[in-house]
C-alpha positions, 0 to 999 in steps of 0.5 A: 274253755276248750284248747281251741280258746288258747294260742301259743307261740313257739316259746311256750313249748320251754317254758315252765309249765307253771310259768304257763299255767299263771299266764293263762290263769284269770284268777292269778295274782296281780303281780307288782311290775318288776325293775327294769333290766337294763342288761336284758332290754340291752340284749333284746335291742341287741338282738333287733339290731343283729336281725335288721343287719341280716335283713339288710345284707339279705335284701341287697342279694335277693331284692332283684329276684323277689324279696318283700319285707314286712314291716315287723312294727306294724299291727299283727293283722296287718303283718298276717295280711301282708304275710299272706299275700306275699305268700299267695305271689309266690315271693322267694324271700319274706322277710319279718313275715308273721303267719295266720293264727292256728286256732284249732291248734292254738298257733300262732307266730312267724320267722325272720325268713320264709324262703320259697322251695320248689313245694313251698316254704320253709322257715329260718330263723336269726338268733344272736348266740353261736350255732356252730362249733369248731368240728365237722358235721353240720349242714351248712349253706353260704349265708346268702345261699337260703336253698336247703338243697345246696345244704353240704356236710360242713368240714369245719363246723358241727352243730351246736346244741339249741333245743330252742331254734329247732322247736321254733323251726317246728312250731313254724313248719307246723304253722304254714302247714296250717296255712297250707304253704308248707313243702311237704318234701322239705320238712326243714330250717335253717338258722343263721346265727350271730357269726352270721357266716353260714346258713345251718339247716336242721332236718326236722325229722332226724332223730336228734332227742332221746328215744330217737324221736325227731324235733317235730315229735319232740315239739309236738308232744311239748306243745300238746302238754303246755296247750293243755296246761294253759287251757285247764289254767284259762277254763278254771279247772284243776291245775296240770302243773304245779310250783317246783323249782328249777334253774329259771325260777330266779329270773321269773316275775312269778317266782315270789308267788311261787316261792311262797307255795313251796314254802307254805307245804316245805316243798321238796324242791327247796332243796333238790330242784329241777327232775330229781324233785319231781322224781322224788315226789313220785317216790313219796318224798313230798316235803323237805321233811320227809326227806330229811327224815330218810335214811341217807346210807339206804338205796336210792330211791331215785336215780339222781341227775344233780346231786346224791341220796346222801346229799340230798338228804344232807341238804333237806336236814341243813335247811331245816337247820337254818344252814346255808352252807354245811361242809361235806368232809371233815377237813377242808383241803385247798392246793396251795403255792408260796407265791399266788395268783387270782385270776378273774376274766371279763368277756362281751358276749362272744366277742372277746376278753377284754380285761383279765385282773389278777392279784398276787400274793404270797412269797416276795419275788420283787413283784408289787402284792397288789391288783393288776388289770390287763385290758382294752377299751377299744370295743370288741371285737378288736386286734388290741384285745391281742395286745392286752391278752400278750401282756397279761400272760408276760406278766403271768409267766414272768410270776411263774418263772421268779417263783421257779426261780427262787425254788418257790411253788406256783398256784393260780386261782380262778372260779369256775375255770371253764370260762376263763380256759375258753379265752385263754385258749380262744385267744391263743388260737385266735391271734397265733403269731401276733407278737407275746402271743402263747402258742395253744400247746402252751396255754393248753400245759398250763390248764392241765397243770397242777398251777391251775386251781378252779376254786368253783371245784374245791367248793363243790368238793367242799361244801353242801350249799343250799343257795347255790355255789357262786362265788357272790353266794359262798364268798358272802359266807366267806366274809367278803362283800362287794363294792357295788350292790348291782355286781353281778355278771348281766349288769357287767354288759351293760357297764361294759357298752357304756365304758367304751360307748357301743352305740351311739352313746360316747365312752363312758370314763365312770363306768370302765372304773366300775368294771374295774371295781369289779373286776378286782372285788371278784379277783379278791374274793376268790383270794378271802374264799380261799383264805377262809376255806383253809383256815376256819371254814373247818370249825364254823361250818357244820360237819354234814356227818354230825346233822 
């Protein structure tokens, strides 16, 4: 089969090269159909809804001065044919626009947006995730403003990284090239993003990827790779990309197939994934035993990017063990306070903290020694997320000062602190002057204190973990077992739009006890980790130094 036989879309240029080769491979496996994912099919209709709200708003600007919509559940033809002759009228805005197969390329796919430029058209896109951050930088327009000439320099806004969209701006750029409805003078996108405040346009031949390539250069060079990928794969010849784990490997359908593989040669990617496997096969380190065999303290045959020789090495004869988890020092050390805090947050999206639990335990400072949660039911985004966060943090420093108070020390605990400090701050800033509210200066204090321990940090400092470092992963190892078997963050989402009736459905009492369940089984986790870690961790947990 030649790569004419093969068309794309603009995903692909992402994706696995494996993943690719199996979509293309006739001779694949049949694959069982997986388990619904509720929060995934939840984040797809909310990802229509966003698009449809955009489209909305947009038609009302432009409606007057040439807008068509095409309809996006019609059939692909229909959609190219209507596509192409709003193309051919020269209409200012397409809306839901679907572009000619590329054959000769292997193209194929459309944007949310076609906006017609003195030369053209260009693309742009909607997304449902934040495609700015606080700063300064980025070439914005005003979200009803679609001509990339009045794009400025935004004073308020940088960009923030999404490989992604520029690669679906090129791979459309490239399509209406083909089509032959490009401007050529424009070669840009613009994108507009769940905020849906701005218009961010991408110049699509700036340098923005190492070596100083542009997007276009970038894509093109993906794209060639995965096209030659999935034609091999469809043509029956030797395969361009074989099974390696990555990040994505755990939700792939076709991971089973490829776990199996792995396993079956002990693939060095067991235990080291991503480039510094691919790295280490080129070097010679093929299996998980050729590297377990090495000699830890010798020069690196690689540079490293997730982890070190010596770990590496350390994880490879751990798994060959049957270890999960082996210690990195010879005694576990874990900051620890007279009186104590866990604290675990609960965040929509990028809406808001809704509930922030704690447990308190240690000394007695006449405080119950108990759960406490501090949240809103009210869907976000909402103002009374500033009531529940103003209380949470009376109650936090009302802890702190009866700890000082009594000569007592203080610690906090969370896992992974990064998420937790963005709502502490965001919150700080976002509802400055409403009444309990800290000031950013005094949040900020706090995190940079020596109160405030990240357990996520202590594991890392801690423990070689061949299954990975969440907390639902080391806390098992720990003791500690959830309440409800679906715990985990995507089902929380789905919880969370039932609790407080998102959509047209009414708010659901079961489920906001369900988040606080658990909401509380993870705040005690984090409480029986840190028990474990600084009491017998240090004699059930084998020394890396005696593999």
């Amino acid at each position: 089969m030649s790569l004419a036989n093969v068309v794309l879309d603009a995903g692909v240029v992402t994706r696995c090269r494996r993943r690719v080769h199996w979509e293309h491979d006739p001779a694949a496996p049949q694959l069982d159909p997986l388990p619904e994912n509720p929060a995934v099919e939840q984040r797809k209709a909310d990802a229509q809804a966003h698009r449809a709200a955009i489209a909305k708003l947009l038609a009302e600007e432009f409606r007057g001065s040439g807008w068509v919509e095409v309809p996006t559940d019609a059939e692909p033809e229909e959609r190219i044919a209507a596509t192409v002759a709003a193309l051919q009228q020269g209409v200012s805005v397409i809306s839901g626009g679907l572009l000619p197969v590329d054959v000769e390329a292997g193209r194929r796919g459309g944007a949310e947006l076609l906006v017609r430029t003195p030369g053209g058209y260009v693309p742009v896109i909607v997304v449902r995730h934040r495609i700015t951050d606080p700063g300064e930088g980025a070439l914005t327009t005003a979200l009803t403003d679609l001509n990339p000439d009045n794009a400025r320099e935004d004073p308020e806004r940088k960009v923030r990284s999404h490989p992604r969209d520029q690669f679906r701006l090129a791979h459309v750029v490239e399509l209406l090239r083909a089509a032959g409805y490009a401007d050529p003078d424009r070669v840009v996108g613009g994108v507009i993003g769940l905020d849906a405040d701005v218009v961010l346009w991408h110049d699509l031949l700036a340098p923005s990827f190492p070596g100083e390539k542009s997007t276009m250069q970038e894509y093109a060079e993906r794209f060639a790779d995965r096209l030659a990928v999935a034609a091999a794969a469809a043509s029956g010849a030797e395969p361009l990309a074989q099974p390696s784990r990555i990040l994505a490997c755990r939700h792939c359908p076709w991971w089973p197939v490829c776990e199996k593989m792995l396993h079956d040669k002990q693939d060095v990617s067991l235990v080291v994934r991503g480039d510094d496997a691919v790295a280490l096969r080129e070097a010679g380190f093929e299996t998980v035993a050729s590297l377990a065999a090495a000699d830890p303290k010798a020069e690196p045959p690689i540079a490293f990017t997730g982890t070190t020789f010596e770990n590496a090495v350390a994880l490879a004869r751990a798994w060959q063990a049957g270890l999960s988890v082996v210690r990195l020092v010879p005694r576990i050390e874990v900051p620890r306070g007279d009186v104590e805090v866990d604290v675990d947050m609960e965040s929509y999206v990028d809406h808001g903290a809704y509930l922030w639990g704690t447990l308190l335990s240690g000394a007695d400072i006449g405080l119950p020694q108990t759960y406490r949660a501090f949240g809103t039911w009210e869907p976000l985004p909402t103002e009374d997320e500033a009531r529940s966060f103003a209380e949470f943090w009376a109650w936090f420093t009302d802890v702190r000062s009866r700890a000082a108070a009594r000569g007592l020390t203080f610690r906090a605990y969370c896992y992974n602190a990064w998420a937790e400090n963005r709502w502490l701050l965001g919150s700080a800033e976002r509802f400055a002057g409403m009444p309990g509210i800290p000031s950013v200066a005094e949040v900020q204090e706090f995190i940079d204190s020596d109160e405030w321990v990240d357990m996520f940090v202590c594991v890392v400092d801690s423990f070689l973990c061949a299954h990975g470092k969440g907390l639902k992963v080391i806390a098992r190892v720990a003791g500690y077992e959830w309440h409800d078997p679906d715990a985990g963050g995507e089902a929380s989402m789905r919880w969370y739009r039932e609790a407080v009736g998102l959509g047209e459905g009414e708010a659901d009492p079961a489920q906001r006890a369900r988040l606080l369940r658990y909401n509380e089984d993870d705040v005690r986790a984090t409480f029986v980790l840190r028990e474990w870690m600084t009491s017998t961790a240090n004699t059930e947990i084998p020394y890396v130094g005696d593999l």
